[in-house]
C-alpha positions in Angstrom: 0.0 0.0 0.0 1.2 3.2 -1.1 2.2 5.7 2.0 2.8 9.6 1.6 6.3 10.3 2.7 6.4 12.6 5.6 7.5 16.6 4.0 11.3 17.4 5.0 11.8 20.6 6.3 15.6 20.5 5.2 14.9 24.6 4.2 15.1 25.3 8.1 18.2 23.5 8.9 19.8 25.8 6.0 17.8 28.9 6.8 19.4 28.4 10.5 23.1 27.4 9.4 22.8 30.4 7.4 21.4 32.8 9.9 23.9 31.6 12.8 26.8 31.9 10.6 25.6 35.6 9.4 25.8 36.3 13.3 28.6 34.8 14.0 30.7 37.0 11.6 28.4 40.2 11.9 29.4 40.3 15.9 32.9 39.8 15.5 33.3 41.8 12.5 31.0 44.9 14.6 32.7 44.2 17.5 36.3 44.6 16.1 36.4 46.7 13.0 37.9 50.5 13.7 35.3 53.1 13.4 37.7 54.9 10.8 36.7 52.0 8.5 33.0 52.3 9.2 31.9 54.4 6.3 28.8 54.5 5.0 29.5 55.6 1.3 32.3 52.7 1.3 29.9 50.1 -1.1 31.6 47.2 0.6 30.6 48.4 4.0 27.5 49.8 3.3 26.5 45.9 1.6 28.0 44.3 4.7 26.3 46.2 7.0 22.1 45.9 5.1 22.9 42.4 5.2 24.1 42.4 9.0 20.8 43.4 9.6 18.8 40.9 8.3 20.1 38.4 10.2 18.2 39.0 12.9 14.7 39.0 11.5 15.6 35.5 9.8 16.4 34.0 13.1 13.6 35.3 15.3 11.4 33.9 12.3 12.8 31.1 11.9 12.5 30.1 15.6 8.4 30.9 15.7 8.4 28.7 12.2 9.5 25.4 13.0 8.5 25.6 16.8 5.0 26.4 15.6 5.0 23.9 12.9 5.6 21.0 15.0 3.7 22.0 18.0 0.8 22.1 16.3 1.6 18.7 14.0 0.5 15.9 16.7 -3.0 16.6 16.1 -4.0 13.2 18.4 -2.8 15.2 22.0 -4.0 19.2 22.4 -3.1 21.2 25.2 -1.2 20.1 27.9 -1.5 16.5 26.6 0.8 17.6 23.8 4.8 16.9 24.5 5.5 20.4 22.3 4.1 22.6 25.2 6.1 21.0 27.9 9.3 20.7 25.5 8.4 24.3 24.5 8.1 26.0 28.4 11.2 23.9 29.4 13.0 25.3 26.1 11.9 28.7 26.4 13.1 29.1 30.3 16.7 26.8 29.3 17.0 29.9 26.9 15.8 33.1 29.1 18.2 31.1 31.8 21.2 30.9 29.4 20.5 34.3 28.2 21.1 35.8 31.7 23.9 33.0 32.3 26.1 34.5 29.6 26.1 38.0 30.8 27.2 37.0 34.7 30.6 37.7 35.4 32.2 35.4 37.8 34.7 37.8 39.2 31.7 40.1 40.4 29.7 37.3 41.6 33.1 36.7 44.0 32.5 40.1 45.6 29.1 40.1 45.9 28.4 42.1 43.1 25.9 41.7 40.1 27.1 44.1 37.3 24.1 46.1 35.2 24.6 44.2 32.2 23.6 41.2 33.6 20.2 42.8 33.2 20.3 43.5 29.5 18.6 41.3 27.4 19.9 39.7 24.0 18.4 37.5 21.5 18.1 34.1 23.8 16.0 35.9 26.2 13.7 37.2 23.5 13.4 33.9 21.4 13.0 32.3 25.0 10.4 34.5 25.9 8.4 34.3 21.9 8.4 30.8 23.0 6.0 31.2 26.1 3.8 33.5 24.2 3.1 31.5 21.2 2.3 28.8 23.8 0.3 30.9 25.4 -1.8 32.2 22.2 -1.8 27.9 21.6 -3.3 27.0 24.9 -5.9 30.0 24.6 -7.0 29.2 21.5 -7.4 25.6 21.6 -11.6 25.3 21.7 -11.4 28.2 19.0 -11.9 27.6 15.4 -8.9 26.9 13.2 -8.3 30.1 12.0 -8.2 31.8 15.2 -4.7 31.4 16.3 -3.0 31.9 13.0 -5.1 35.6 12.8 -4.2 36.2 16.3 -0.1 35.4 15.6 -0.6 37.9 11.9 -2.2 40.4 14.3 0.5 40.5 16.8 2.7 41.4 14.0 1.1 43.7 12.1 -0.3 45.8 15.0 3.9 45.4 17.1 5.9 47.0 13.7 3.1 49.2 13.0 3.2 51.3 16.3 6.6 50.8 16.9 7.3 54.4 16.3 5.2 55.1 19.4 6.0 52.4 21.7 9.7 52.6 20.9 10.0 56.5 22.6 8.8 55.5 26.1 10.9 55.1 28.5 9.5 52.0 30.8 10.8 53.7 33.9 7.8 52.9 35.9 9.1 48.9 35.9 11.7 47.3 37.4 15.2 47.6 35.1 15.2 43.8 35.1 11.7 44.3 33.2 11.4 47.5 31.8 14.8 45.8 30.0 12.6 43.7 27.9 10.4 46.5 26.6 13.6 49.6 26.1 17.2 50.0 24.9 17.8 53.0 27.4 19.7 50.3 29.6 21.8 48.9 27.1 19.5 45.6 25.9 20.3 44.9 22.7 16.9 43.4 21.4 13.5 43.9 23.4 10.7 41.7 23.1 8.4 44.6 21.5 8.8 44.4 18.1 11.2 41.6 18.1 8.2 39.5 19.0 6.8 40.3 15.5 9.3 38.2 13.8 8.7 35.2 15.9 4.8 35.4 15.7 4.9 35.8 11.9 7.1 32.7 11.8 4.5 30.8 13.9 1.7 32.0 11.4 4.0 30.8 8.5 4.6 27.7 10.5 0.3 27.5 10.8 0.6 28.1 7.0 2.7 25.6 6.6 1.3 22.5 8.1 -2.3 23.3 7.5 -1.3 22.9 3.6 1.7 20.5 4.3 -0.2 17.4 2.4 -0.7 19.4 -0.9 1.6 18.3 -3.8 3.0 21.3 -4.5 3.3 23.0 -1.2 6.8 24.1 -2.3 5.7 25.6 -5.6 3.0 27.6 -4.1 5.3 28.3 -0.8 8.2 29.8 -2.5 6.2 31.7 -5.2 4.5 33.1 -2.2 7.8 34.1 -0.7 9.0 36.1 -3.5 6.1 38.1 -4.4 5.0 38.6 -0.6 9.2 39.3 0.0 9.2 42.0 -2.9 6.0 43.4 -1.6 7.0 44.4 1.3 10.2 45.0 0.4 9.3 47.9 -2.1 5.8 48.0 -1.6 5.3 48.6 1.9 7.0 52.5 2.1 5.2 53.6 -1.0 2.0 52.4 0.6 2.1 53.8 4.2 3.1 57.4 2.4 0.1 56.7 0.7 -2.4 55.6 3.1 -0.8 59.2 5.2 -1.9 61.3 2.2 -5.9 59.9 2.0 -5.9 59.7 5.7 -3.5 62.0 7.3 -2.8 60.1 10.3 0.6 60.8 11.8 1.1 57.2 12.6 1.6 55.8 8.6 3.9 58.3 8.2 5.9 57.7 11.2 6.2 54.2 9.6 7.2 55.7 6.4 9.9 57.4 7.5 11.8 54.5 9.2 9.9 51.7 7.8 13.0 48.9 8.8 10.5 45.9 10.3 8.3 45.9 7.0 10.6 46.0 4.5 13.5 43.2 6.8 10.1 41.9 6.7 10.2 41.5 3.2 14.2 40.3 3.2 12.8 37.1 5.4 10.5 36.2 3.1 13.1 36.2 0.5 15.5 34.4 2.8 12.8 31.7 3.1 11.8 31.3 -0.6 15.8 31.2 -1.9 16.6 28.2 0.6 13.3 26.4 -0.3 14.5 26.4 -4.1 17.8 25.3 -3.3 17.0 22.9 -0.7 17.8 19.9 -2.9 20.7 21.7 -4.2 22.7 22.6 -1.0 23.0 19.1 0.2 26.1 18.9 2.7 25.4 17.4 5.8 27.7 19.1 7.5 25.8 22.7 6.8 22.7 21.4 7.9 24.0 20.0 11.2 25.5 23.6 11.7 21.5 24.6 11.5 20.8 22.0 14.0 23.2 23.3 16.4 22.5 26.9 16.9 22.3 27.1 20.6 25.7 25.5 21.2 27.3 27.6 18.3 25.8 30.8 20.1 26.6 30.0 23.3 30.5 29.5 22.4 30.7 32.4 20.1 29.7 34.7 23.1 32.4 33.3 25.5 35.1 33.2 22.6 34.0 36.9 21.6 32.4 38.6 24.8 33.9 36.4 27.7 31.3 35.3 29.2 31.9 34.4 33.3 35.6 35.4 32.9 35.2 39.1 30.9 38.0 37.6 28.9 37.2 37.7 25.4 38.5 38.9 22.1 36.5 42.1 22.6 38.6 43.1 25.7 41.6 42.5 23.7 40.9 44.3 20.0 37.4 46.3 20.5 37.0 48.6 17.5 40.7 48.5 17.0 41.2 46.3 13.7 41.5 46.8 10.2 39.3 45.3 7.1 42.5 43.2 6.4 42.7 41.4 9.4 38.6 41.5 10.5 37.7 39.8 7.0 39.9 36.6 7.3 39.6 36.7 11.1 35.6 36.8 10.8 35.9 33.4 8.7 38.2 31.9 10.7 36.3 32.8 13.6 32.9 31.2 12.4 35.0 28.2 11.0 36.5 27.5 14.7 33.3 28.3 16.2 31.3 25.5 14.3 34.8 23.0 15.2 34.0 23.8 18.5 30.3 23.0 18.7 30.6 19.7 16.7 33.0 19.0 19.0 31.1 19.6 21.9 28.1 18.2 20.5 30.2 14.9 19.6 31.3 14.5 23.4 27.7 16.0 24.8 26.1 12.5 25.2 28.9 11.0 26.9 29.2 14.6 29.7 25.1 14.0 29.6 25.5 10.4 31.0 27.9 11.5 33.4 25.9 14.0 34.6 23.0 12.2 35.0 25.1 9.5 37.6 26.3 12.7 39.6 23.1 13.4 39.8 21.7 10.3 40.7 24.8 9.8 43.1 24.2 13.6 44.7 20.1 12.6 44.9 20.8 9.5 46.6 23.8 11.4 49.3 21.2 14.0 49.4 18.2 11.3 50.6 20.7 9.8 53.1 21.7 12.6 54.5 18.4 13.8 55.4 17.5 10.5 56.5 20.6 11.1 58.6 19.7 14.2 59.9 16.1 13.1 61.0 17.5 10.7 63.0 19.8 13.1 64.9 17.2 15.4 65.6 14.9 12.7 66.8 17.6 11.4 69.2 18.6 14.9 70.5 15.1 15.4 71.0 14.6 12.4 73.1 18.3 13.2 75.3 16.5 16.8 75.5 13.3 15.3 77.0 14.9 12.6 79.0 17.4 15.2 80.4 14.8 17.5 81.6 12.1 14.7 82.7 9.7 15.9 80.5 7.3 13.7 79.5 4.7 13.1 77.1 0.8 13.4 77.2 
């Protein structure tokens, strides 16, 4: 009997190798490069630095895509039945946890000290945190129609880039920094959840998209037609049409949009991200590229201790911070992604073996911890009885 082969999403894997390597040489080629060599009228630079900034956008969509896509693909277990939404909380806390983890210094935490930008959020705490909120839109619209939660994800978008001009200005000082952290830049974060939440919701609707048409035929000719016309759209369309909606309607707020209109038009750069690796998906076949895609987190969280420092403050940064010149920041930024990714498939190589050792130390340190308290209870019970009996109390 004839049985329909289960659709690869071997786009993704590329999609991700492709945004994690764009990072991994946009932060150290940002982090290192002289400002004398950062001029805007330089071609090369001024190429360099647009494409810097789509990496971004591609990763946060990216993210809402494929976790989206396969919590909503067991169709048999809703809810808290389904192993996505416990996999998904426990993901999105590993990554707010990490997030904060790689900013701790250890030599402050020595002396009692927790530095500011241990507070600043970056990209892990704000996929970490798309994570619970796409969960949460899943869980409230389980009983709804079908429709529902794809409308509510496109919403999210559409209503986050489109008053970013407003929400952007405040200044959040009535929260805590910890929180008001995730909602401004004033205290250094480098993304905030508001509008970066936009990519990652639109990722979760494409994700809807996605599997709701996943058994049609030609899903991929439809999907990546879809991609370029919707990625030129807004890519050229979208400032043309918010001047024009200001001019019939004269509301401030389309042309506030107008005039920096960055989240609709990178908008536009995903969706041409997206359709270019679904037409070469059978054509970029290495193994080795897509495994890069499947190791993200490990990649990140290397590159930030190589680069940054993390716990120590010894990095490359504290060494060469804007110092360095295009000859040495080109060849350094590709040997710096290329020892990066030899480092994660090394780690990753070796992780099941730390993993299983882990797991006996913590199986060992449960079982010490059990007899311990065992132990304790019984001192306690004897020095109560020496107490009573040295007193002559005695019981009623």
């Amino acid at each position: 009997m004839y049985m329909k082969q289960p659709i690869r999403l071997y786009f993704i894997d590329l999609i991700r190798a492709y945004a994690i390597c764009m990072m991994l040489q946009g932060h150290f080629t940002d982090s290192l490069l002289g400002y004398d060599f950062r001029d805007s009228n330089n071609i090369f630079y001024s190429i360099w630095l647009y494409n810097r900034g789509i990496t971004a956008p591609v990763f946060f969509t990216v993210s809402g895509f494929i976790f989206t896509y396969l919590l909503i693909k067991d169709k048999a277990h809703l809810g808290w039945d389904n192993i996505r939404v416990r996999k998904g909380i426990k993901r999105g806390l590993m990554l707010l946890g990490i997030g904060y983890a790689l900013r701790m210094n250890i030599g402050g935490l020595l002396i009692g000290e927790i530095y500011d930008g241990f507070y600043m959020i970056d990209v892990l705490q704000c996929i970490g945190l798309s994570l619970l909120l796409i969960i949460t839109v899943y869980m409230l619209t389980l009983k709804a129609k079908s429709w529902i939660m794809p409308s509510i994800l496109l919403f999210f978008t559409l209503f986050l880039f489109a008053f970013e001009p407003i929400y952007s200005q405040q200044s959040f000082d009535f929260l805590p920094k910890a929180i008001a952290n995730y909602f401004t830049k004033r205290n250094g974060s480098v993304f905030t959840i508001f509008p970066w939440f936009g990519y990652a919701a639109f990722g979760a609707f494409l994700g809807y998209v996605f599997n709701y048409f996943k058994e049609h035929k030609h899903i991929y000719t439809y999907a990546i037609s879809t991609a370029f016309i919707g990625g030129i759209a807004f890519l050229f369309g979208s400032s043309p049409l918010f001047w024009k909606l200001y001019e019939v309607t004269n509301f401030d707020i389309f042309k506030l949009i107008h005039d920096n209109n960055y989240l609709f038009a990178r908008l536009g750069n995903v969706l041409l991200i997206f359709g270019i690796f679904m037409l070469l998906q059978n054509v970029i076949t290495s193994r080795k590229f897509r495994e890069i895609g499947q190791n993200t987190l490990s990649i990140y969280v290397i590159h930030f201790m190589l680069l940054y420092g993390s716990f120590t403050g010894i990095g490359l940064y504290k060494f060469f911070n804007h110092q360095l010149a295009p000859i040495i920041v080109v060849p350094g930024a590709m040997a710096f992604v290329m020892v990066t990714v030899f480092l994660s498939f090394k780690y990753n190589l070796y992780k099941p073996d730390l993993d299983a050792k882990l797991a006996i130390v913590k199986q060992e340190v449960q079982v010490r911890s059990i007899d311990a308290l065992h132990i304790t209870v019984d001192l306690a019970i004897r020095l109560k009885n020496k107490i009573v009996a040295l007193f002559g109390w005695k019981k009623y």
